[in-house]
LUMVO-73065 format. One record per residue (C-alpha): residue number from 1; y, x, z. Coordinates in Angstrom, 3 decimals, decimal comma, padded with zeros to 6 digits. Layout:
# residues N
   num          y          x          z
   NUM          Y          X          Z
...
***
This chain:
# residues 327
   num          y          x          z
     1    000,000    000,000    000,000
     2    003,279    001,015   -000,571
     3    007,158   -000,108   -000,376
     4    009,082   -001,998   -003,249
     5    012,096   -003,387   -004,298
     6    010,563   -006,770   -005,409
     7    012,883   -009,185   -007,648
     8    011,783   -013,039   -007,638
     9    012,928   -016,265   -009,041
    10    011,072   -018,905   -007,682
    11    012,446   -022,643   -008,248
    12    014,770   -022,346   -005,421
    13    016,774   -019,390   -006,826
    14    016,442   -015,843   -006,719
    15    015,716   -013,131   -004,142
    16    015,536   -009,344   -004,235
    17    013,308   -008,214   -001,324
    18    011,215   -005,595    000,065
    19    008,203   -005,716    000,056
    20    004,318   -004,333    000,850
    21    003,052   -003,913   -002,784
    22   -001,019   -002,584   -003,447
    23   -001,698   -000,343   -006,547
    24   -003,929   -003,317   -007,890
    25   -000,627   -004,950   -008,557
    26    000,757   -002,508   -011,180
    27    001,121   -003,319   -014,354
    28   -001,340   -001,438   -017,352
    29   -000,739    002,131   -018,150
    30   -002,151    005,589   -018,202
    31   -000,223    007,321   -015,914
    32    000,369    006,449   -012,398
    33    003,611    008,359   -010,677
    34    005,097    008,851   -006,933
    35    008,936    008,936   -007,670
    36    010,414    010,761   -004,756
    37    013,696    009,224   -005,911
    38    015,270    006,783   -008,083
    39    018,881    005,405   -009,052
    40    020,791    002,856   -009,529
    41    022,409    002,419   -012,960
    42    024,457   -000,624   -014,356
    43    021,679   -002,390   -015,795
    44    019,706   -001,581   -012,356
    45    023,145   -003,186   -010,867
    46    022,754   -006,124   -013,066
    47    018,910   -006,610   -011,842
    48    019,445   -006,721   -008,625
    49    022,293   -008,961   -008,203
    50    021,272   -011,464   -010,935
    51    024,297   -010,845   -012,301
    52    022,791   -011,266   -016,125
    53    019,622   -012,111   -017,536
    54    018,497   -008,348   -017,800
    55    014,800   -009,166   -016,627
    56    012,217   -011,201   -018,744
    57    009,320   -011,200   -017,085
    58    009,088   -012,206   -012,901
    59    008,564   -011,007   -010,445
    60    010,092   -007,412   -011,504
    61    010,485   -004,169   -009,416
    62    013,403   -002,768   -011,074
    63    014,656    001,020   -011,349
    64    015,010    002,589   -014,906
    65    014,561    005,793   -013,799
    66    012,691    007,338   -011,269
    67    011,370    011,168   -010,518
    68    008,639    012,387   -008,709
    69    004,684    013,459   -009,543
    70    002,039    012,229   -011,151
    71   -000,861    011,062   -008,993
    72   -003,476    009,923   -011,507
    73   -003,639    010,266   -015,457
    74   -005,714    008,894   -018,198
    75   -002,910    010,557   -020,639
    76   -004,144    013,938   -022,010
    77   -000,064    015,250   -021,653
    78   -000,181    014,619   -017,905
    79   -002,279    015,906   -014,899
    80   -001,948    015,356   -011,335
    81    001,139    017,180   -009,725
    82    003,054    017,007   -013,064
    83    006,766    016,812   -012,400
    84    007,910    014,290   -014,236
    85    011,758    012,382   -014,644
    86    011,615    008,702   -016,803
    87    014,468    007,038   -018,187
    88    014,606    003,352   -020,014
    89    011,675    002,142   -022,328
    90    012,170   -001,004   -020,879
    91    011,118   -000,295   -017,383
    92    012,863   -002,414   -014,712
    93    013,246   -005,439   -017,459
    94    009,408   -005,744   -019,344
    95    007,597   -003,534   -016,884
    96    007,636   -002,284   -013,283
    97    010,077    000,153   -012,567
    98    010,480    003,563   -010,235
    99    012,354    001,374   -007,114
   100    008,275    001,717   -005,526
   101    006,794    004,235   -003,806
   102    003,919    003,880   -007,046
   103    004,612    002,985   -010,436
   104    002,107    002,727   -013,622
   105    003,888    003,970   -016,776
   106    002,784    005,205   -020,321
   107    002,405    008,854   -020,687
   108    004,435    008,513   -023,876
   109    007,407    007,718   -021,753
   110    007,562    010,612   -019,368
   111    009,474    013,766   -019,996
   112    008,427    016,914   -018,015
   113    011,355    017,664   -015,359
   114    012,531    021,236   -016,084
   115    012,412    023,326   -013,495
   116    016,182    023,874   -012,411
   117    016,100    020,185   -011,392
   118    014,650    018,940   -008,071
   119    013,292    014,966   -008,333
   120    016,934    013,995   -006,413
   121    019,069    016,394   -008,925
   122    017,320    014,833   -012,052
   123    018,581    011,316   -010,539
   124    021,601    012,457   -009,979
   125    021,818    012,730   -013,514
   126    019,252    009,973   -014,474
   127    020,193    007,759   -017,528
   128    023,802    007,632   -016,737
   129    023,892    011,243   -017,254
   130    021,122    011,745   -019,925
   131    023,160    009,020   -022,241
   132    026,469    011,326   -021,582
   133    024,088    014,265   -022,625
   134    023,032    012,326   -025,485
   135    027,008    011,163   -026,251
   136    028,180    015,003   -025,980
   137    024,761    015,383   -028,529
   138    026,443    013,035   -031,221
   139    029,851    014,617   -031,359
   140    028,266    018,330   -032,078
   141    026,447    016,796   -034,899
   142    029,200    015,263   -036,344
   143    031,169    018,521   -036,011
   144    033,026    018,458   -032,783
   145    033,751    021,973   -031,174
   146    035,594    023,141   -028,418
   147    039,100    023,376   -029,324
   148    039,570    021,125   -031,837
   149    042,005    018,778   -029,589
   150    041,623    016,472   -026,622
   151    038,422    014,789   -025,988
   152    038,957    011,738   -024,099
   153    036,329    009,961   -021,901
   154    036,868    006,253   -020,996
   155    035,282    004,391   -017,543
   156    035,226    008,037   -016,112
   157    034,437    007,696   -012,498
   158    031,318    005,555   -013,408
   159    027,555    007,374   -013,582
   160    028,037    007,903   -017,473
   161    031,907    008,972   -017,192
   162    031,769    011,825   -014,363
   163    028,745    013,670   -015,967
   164    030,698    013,415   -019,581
   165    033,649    015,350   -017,940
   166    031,663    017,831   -016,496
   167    029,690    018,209   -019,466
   168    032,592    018,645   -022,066
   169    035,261    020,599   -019,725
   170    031,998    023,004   -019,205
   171    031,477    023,086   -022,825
   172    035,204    024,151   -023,500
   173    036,653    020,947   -024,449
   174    040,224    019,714   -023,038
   175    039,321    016,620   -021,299
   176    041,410    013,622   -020,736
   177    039,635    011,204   -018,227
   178    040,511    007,181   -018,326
   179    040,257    005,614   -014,818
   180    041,365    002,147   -013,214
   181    041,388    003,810   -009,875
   182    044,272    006,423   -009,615
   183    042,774    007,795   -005,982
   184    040,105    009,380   -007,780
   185    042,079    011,315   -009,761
   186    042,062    014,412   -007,883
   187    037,726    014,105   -007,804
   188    038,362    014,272   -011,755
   189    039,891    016,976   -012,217
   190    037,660    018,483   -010,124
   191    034,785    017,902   -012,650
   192    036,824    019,447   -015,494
   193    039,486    016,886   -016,479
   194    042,930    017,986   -017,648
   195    044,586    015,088   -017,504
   196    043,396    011,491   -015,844
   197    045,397    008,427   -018,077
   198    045,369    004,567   -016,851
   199    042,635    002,724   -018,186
   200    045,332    000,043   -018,597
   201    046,414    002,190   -021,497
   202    044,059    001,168   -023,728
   203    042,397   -001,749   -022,038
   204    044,932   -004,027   -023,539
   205    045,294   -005,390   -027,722
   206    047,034   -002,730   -029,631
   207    047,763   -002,025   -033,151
   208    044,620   -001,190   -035,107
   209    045,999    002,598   -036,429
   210    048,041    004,453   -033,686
   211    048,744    007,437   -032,535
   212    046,107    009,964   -033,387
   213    045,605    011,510   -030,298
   214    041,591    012,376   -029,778
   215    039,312    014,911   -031,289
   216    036,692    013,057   -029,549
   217    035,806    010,175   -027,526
   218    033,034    009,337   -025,439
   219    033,317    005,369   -024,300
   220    031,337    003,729   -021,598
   221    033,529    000,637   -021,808
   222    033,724   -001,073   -025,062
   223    035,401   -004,258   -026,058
   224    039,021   -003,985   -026,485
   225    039,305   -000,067   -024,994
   226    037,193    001,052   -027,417
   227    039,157   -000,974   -030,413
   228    042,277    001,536   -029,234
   229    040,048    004,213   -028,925
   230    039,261    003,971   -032,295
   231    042,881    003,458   -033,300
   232    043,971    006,584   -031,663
   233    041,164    008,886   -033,087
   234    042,160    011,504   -035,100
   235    041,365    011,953   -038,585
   236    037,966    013,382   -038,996
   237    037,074    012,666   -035,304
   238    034,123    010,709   -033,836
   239    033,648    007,992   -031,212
   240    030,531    008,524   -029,313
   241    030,005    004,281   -027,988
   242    027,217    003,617   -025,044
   243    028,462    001,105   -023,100
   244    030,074   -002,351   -022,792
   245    031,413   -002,397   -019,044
   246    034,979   -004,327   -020,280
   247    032,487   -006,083   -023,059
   248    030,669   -006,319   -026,029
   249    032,864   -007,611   -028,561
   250    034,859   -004,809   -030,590
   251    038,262   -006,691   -032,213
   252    039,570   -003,878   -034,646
   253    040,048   -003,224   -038,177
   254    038,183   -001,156   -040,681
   255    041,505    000,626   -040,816
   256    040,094    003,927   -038,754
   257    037,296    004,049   -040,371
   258    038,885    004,268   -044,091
   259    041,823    005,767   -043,606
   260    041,119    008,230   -041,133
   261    038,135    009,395   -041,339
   262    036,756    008,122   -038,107
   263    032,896    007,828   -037,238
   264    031,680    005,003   -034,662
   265    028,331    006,753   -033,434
   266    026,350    004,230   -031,584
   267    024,384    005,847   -028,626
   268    021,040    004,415   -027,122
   269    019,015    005,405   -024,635
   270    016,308    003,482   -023,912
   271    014,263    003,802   -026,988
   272    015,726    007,026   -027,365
   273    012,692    009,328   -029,237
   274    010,595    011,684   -026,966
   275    011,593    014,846   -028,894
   276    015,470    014,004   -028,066
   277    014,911    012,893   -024,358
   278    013,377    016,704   -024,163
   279    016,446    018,263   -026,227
   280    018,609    016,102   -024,173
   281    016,848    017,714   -020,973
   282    017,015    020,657   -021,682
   283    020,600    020,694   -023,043
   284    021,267    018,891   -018,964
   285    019,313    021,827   -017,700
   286    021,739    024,337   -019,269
   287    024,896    022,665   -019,274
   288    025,441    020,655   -016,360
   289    026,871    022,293   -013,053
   290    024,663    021,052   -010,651
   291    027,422    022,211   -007,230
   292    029,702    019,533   -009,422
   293    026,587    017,058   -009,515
   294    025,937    017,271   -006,335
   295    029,557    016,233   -005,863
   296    029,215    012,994   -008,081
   297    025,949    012,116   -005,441
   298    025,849    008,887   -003,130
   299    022,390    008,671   -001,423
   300    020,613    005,795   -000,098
   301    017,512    004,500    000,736
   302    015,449    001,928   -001,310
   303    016,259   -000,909    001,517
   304    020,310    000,074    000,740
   305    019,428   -000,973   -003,040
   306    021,223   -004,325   -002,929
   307    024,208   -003,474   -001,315
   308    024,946   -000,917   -003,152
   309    023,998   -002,907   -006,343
   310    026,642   -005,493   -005,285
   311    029,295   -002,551   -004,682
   312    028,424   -001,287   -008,090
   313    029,322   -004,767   -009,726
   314    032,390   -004,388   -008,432
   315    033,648   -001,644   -009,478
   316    033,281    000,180   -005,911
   317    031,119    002,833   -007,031
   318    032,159    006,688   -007,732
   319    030,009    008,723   -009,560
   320    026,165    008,761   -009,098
   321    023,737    006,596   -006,717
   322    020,318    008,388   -005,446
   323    017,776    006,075   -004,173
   324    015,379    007,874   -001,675
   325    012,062    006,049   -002,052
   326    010,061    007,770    001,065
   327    010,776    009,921    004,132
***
């Protein structure tokens, strides 16, 4: 037996609750894991608080990511006291998910953990900070280099936001950081920001060509701050898009696109291929100041899950949330 985060929805409404959970009771797969330590990501935060119809099939033990070992495997990739970090594939919305002291996953999904990460660093980073990895991926290959101008990252003190800072200011880029709360200003720029704007800035309609200000832009937020995002790119430039936290409409023009040059890269990453995920990984592994990632760290334990979901709806959130699974 082990603990879970169990979600329900029985006629009367919906509960999230711990509970005593036996291994019979995982779903199929070929791998079973211990994750030492999840996270709590937006879609976790979603999950948990019911806020939106994230999971489609009841009950559900969410947790898109965990870390940990692998206890048992029927996958010829994985043995027993593999180090392992998972991220998306649907887990915590189609299939148990890594808020458990067990979980049963496909082989296929895993990613070995490299070896400068401990299972509470790689959740630290966990999908917020793999899809900024991945975001940071997409610029390079459509020709971004440090030096070529201002990058700017929107939503910046979320999970996604802080590691994108850290990533490009390590990297050599000049990074401007959008933010709704001016007190954390001063925790920006000590990831690597140059310069923290208002989110108000571009969270409001705006012309569809302005200003050209970016080189590069890496948007968590979507809706109308990533319309003047667009508008504001400079010609040649590239909008990295993951995220939808203002929305997911998009109300601009084909005007950047046409007559500046501008490329809308759409980032994904939970069906992300395995042979990125490692690239991505890696890339973290090398790239990622881990004294600045332990500054972006909130820890908790698995019965703190749905407060801290709640805070994380509301915007109350800095940086990255660790879930401890087990003393």
């Amino acid at each position: 037996m082990f603990q879970a985060l169990l979600l329900e929805k029985p006629e009367t409404g919906f509960v999230a609750r711990l509970a005593e959970i036996d291994e019979s009771q995982l779903p199929p797969g070929d791998v079973v894991v211990a994750p030492a330590y999840s996270t709590l990501n937006y879609k976790d935060g979603l999950a948990i608080t019911n806020r939106a119809p994230v999971v489609r099939s009841w009950p559900m033990v969410p947790g898109i990511d965990g870390a940990g070992v692998v206890v048992d495997s029927q996958h010829p990739d994985w043995r027993a006291g593999d180090r392992f970090v998972v991220n998306g594939w649907g887990i915590g919305e189609t299939h148990w998910g890594c808020l458990a002291g067990r979980a049963r996953l496909r082989g296929d999904w895993l990613v070995r953990l490299p070896d400068v990460f401990s299972a509470r660093q790689a959740m630290a980073v966990g999908t917020a900070g793999y899809t900024a990895m991945l975001c940071v991926m997409a610029l390079e290959r459509h020709g971004l280099q440090p030096g070529a101008g201002d990058v700017l990252v929107t939503g910046a003190t979320g999970g996604v936001g802080s590691v994108a800072v850290a990533l490009l200011a390590r990297l050599g880029h000049r990074v401007v950081a959008a933010s709704g709360k001016p007190q954390e200003a001063a925790y920006l720029q000590a990831l690597g920001a140059a310069s923290v704007i208002d989110r108000a800035e571009l969270s409001a309609p705006g012309k569809p060509l302005q200003k050209e200000r970016w080189a590069g832009v890496v948007d968590a937020v979507g809706s109308q701050t990533l319309a003047n995002a667009l508008a504001q790119t400079r010609y040649g430039g590239t909008v990295a898009a993951c995220g939808l936290a203002q929305g997911n409409d998009l109300p601009t023009t084909v005007l950047p696109f046409i007559l500046r040059n501008v490329t809308l890269a759409g980032v994904d990453s939970v069906m992300a291929p395995r042979a990125l995920r490692e690239q991505a990984w890696q890339r973290l592994s090398r790239d990622l100041d881990l004294a600045l990632l332990e500054s972006m760290i909130t820890e908790i334990g698995l019965a703190d899950a749905p407060a801290h979901a709640a805070l994380l709806m509301e915007g109350k959130v800095r940086g990255r949330i660790v879930v401890k699974i087990a003393d």
